[in-house]
DRENFIFI-467056 format. One line per field, with one value per residue: x, y, z of N, C-alpha, C, O in turn; residue number from 0. Coordinates in steps of 0.02 Angstrom, whole numbers, always signed. Last residue first. Example, Ala and Ser with C-alpha at 12.3 -4.5 7.8 and 13.67 -1.06 7.14 Angstrom:
DRENFIFI-467056
nx <- [+642, +660];
ny <- [-112, -284];
nz <- [+354, +390];
cax <- [+684, +615];
cay <- [-53, -225];
caz <- [+357, +390];
cx <- [+645, +660];
cy <- [+2, -165];
cz <- [+394, +390];
ox <- [+670, +712];
oy <- [+57, -166];
oz <- [+402, +423];
num <- [1, 0];
//
This chain:
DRENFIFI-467056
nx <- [+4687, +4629, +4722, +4817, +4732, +4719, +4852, +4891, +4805, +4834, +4969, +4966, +4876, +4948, +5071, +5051, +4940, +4784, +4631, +4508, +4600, +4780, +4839, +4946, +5015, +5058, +4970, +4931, +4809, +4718, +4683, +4753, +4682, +4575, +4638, +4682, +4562, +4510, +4604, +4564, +4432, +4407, +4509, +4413, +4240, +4162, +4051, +3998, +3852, +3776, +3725, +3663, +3794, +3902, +4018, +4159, +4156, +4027, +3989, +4104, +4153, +4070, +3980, +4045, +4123, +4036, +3945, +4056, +4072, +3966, +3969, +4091, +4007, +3899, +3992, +4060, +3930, +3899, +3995, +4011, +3880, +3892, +3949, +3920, +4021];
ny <- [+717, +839, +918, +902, +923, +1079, +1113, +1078, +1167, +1297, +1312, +1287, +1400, +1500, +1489, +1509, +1675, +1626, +1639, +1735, +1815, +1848, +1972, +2105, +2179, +2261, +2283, +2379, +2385, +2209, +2158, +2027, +1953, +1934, +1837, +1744, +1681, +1638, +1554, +1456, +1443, +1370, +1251, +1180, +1192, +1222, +1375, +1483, +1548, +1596, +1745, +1887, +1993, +2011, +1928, +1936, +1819, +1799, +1935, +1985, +1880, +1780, +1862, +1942, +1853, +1770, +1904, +1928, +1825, +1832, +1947, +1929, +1816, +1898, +1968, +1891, +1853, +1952, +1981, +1886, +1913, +2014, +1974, +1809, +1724];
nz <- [+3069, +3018, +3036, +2943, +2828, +2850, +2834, +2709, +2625, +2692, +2619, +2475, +2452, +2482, +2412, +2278, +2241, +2155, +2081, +2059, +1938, +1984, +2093, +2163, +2316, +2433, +2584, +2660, +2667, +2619, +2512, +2502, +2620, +2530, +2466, +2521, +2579, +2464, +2436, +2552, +2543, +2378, +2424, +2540, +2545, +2639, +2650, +2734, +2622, +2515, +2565, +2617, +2530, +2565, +2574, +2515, +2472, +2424, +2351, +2287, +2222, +2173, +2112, +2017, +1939, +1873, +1799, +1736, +1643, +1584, +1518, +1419, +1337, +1300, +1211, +1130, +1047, +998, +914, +811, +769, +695, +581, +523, +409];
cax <- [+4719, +4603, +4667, +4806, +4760, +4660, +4809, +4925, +4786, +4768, +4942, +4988, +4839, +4876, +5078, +5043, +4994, +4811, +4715, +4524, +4515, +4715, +4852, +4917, +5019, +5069, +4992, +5015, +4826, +4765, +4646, +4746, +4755, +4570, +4601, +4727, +4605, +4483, +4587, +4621, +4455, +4396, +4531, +4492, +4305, +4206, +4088, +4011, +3914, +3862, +3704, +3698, +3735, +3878, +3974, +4133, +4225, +4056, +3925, +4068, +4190, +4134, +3959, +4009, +4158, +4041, +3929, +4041, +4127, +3964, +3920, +4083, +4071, +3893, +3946, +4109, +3979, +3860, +3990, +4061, +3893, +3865, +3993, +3892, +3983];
cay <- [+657, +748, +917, +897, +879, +1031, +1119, +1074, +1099, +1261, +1327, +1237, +1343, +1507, +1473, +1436, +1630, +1656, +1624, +1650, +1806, +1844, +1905, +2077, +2152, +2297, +2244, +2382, +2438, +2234, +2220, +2077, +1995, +1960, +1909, +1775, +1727, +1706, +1585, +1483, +1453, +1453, +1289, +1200, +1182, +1186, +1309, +1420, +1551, +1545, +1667, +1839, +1974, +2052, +1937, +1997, +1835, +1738, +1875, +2047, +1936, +1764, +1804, +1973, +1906, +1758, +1872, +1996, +1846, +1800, +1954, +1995, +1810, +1872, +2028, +1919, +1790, +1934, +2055, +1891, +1844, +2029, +1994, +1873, +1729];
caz <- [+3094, +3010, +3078, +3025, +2830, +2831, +2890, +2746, +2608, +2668, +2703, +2535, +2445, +2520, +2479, +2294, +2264, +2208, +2067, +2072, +1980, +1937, +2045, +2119, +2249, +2340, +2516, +2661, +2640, +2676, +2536, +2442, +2608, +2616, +2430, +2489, +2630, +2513, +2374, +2515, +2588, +2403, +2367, +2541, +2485, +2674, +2632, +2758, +2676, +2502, +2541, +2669, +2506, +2538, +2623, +2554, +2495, +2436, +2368, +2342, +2239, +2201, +2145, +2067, +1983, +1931, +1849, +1761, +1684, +1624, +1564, +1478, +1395, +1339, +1256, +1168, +1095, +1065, +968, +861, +816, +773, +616, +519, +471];
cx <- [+4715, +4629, +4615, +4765, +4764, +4688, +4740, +4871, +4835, +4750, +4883, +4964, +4887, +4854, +5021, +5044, +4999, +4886, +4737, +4597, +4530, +4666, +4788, +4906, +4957, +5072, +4996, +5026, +4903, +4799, +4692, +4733, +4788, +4629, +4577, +4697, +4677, +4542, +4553, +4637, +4511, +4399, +4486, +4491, +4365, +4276, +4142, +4044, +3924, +3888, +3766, +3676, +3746, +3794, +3935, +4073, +4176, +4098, +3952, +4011, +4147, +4144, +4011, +3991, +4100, +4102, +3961, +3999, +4108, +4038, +3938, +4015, +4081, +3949, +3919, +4043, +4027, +3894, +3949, +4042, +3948, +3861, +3959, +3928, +3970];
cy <- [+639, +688, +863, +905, +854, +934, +1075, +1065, +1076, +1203, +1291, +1261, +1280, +1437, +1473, +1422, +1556, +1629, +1665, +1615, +1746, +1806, +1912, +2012, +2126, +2240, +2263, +2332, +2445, +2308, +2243, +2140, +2027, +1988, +1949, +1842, +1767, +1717, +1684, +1561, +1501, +1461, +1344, +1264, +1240, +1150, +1282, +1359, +1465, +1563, +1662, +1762, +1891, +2057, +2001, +2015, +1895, +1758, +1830, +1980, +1982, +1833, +1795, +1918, +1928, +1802, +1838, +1939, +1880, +1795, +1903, +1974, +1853, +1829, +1954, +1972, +1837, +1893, +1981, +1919, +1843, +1960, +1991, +1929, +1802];
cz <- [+3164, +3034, +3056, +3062, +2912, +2847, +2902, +2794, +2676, +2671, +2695, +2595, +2493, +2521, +2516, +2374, +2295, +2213, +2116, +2088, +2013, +1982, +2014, +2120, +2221, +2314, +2455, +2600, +2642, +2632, +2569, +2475, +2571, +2619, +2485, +2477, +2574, +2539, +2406, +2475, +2572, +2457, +2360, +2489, +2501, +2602, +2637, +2693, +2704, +2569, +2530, +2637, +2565, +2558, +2603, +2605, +2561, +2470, +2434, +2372, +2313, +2263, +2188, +2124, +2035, +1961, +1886, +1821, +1749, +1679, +1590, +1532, +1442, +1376, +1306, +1244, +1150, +1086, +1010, +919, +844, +800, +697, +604, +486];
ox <- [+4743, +4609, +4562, +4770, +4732, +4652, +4720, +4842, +4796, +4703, +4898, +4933, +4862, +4824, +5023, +5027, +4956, +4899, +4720, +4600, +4569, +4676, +4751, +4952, +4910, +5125, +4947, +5079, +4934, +4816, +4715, +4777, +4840, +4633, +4560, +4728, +4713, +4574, +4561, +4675, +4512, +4360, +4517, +4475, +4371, +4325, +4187, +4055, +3889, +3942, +3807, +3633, +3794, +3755, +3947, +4063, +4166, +4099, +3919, +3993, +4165, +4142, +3998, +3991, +4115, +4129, +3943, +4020, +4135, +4048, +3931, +4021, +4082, +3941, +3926, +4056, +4029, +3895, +3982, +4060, +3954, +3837, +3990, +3925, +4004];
oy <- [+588, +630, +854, +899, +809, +894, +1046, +1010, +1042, +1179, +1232, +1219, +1240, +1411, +1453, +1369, +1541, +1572, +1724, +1558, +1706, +1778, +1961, +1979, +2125, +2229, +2281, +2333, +2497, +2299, +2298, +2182, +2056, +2049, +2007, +1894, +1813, +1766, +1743, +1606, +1562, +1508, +1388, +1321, +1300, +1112, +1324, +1300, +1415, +1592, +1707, +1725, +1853, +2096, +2048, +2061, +1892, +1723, +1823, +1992, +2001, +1832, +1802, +1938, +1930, +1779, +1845, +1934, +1869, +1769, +1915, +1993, +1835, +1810, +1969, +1995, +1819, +1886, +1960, +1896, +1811, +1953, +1971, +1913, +1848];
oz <- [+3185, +3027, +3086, +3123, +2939, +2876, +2952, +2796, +2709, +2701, +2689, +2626, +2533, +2568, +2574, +2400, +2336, +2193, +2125, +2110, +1987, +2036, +2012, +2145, +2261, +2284, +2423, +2568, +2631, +2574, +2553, +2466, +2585, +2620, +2472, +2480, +2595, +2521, +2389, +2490, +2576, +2463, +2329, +2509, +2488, +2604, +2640, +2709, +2701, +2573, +2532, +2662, +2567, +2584, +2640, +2644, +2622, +2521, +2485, +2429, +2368, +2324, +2247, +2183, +2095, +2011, +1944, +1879, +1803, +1734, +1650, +1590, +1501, +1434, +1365, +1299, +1209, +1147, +1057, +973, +896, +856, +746, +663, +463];
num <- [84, 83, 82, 81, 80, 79, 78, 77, 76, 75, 74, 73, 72, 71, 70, 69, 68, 67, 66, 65, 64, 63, 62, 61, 60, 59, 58, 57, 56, 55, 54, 53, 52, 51, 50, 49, 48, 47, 46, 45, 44, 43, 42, 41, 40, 39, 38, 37, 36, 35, 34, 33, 32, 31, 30, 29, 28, 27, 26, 25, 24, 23, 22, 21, 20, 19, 18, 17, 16, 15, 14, 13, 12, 11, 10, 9, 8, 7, 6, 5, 4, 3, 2, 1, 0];
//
């Protein structure tokens, strides 16, 4: 197989990564750009307010794109719950 089929498979994973980081990240969380507002999926509620608290200048920690500690998503799914009842 011809090597630049590796380079474009890996050059268009980078791009599409690149896109929905940008979509997610600065579009959806940050309000950037005024579209995706308002949705009502628990799991990027969650997911925001973890990365909202990422920013905070007293928080020293990390996680991955999308992936957040388990306590954003029980608070979340928890609350959602009571307030259906």
């Amino acid at each position: 197989m011809n090597p630049n089929h590796y380079l474009l498979s890996l050059g268009i994973g980078i791009l599409l990564y690149g896109f929905a980081y940008f979509m997610f990240h600065d579009v959806y969380v940050h309000q950037r750009i005024p579209i995706l507002r308002n949705f009502s999926n628990r799991y990027l509620r969650a997911t925001v307010k973890a990365h909202l608290e990422h920013h905070n200048p007293h928080a020293h920690y990390n996680y991955g794109f999308l992936i957040a500690p388990v306590k954003y998503y029980i608070e979340e799914f928890s609350r959602k719950k009571e307030t259906q009842k």
